[in-house]
N, C-alpha and C positions, 0 to 999 in steps of 0.2 A: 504494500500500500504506500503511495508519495505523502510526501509531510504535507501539510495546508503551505508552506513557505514555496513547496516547490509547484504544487499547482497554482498557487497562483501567479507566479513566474511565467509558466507554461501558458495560464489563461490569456492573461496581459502579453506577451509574446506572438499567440494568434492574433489577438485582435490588433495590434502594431501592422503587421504582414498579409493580412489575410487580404488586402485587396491589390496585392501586386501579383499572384497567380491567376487573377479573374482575369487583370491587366493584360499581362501573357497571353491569356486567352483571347482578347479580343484582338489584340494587334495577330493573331495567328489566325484566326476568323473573319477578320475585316483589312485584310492586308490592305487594298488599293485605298483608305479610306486612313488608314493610320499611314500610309507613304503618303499623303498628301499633307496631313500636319506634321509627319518628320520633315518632309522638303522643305519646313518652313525654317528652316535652321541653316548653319554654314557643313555641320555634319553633312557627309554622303547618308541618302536617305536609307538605302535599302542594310547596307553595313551595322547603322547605328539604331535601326528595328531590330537587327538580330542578334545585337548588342543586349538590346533593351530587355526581349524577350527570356535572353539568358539571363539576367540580371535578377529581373520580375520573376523567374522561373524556378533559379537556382538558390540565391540567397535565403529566400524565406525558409524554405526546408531546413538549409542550415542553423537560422536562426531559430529555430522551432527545436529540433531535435539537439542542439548544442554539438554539432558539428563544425570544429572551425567559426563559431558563431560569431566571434568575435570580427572577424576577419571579415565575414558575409557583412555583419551591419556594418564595417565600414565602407565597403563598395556598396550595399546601396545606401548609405548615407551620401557618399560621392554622386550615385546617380540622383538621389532626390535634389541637392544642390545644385548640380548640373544642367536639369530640367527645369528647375524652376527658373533660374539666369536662359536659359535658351528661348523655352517655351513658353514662360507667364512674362514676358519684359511688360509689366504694366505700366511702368518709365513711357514706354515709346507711344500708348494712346490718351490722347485727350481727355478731360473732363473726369478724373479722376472722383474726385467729392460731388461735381455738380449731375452726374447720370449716374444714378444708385441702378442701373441695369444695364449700364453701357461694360463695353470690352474691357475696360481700364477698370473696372470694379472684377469683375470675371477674372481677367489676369492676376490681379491684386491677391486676393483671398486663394485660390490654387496654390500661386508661390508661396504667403502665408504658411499655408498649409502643408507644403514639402519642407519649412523646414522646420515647423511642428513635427513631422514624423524624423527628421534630420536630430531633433533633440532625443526624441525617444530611441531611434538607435544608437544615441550614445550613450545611453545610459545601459544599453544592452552590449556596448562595448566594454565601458567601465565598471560594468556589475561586478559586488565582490560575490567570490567564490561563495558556497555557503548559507545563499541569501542574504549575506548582509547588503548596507548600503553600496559605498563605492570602494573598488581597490586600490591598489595602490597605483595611480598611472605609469609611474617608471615603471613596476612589475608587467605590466599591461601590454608595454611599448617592447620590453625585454622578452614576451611570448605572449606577439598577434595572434599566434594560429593555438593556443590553449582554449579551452571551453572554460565560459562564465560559469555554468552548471557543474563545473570540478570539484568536490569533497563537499556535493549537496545532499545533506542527507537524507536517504528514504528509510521507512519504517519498514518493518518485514511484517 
């Protein structure tokens, strides 16, 4: 049986991740319609969907199952960063305050929003071992690819 400490690690961890394999899904489902908002970028469109979709696809498992997790949420905290500066520049449309449903509100709140989840995986970066709060970041820095979920205790 997992301790209460580590489900809800586990619970909080889905709900972090769970909508970047739906993500995956749709850009593999709706290809010509996600290469048209990739093109909107300096990236090459079709490279940087299959980028995307490994990213969206692969990361969250890891994150979930404490796989190299540490490592996972740092690339996709990299891609939530990266997206939001590519894809939301609500800098570049008009009328930011004055059209509460124009583009520049739209843009605004997604990027917001990417690095909302940019703060949550660092916390699944810096998670200490164990369930406690935070580790030590130089330990952190000295082994990317150790699991946040290392000496977490379960119950038998």
């Amino acid at each position: 049986m997992l301790t209460l400490n580590f489900a809800v690690l586990l619970i909080a961890r889905i709900c972090l991740v769970a909508m970047f394999p739906l993500s995956a899904l749709e850009k593999i489902f709706d290809w010509k319609t996600c290469m048209i908002q990739a093109s909107s970028s300096w990236i090459p469109a079709a490279p940087g969907l299959v980028a995307a979709i490994l990213v969206e696809g692969i990361t969250p498992i890891c994150i979930v199952f404490g796989w190299h997790d540490r490592f996972a949420a740092f690339i996709l905290a990299g891609f939530c960063a990266v997206t939001a500066v590519l894809y939301h520049p609500f800098w570049a449309f008009p009328h930011l305050v004055s059209e509460p449903l124009g583009k520049a509100r739209e843009h605004f709140w997604q990027f917001v929003k990417n690095f909302g989840l940019v703060g949550g995986l660092l916390l699944v970066i810096f998670a200490a071992p164990g369930g406690g709060l935070l580790a030590d970041p130089l330990q952190v820095l000295h082994h990317p690819f150790a699991s946040s979920y290392a000496n977490l205790e379960r119950q038998p």
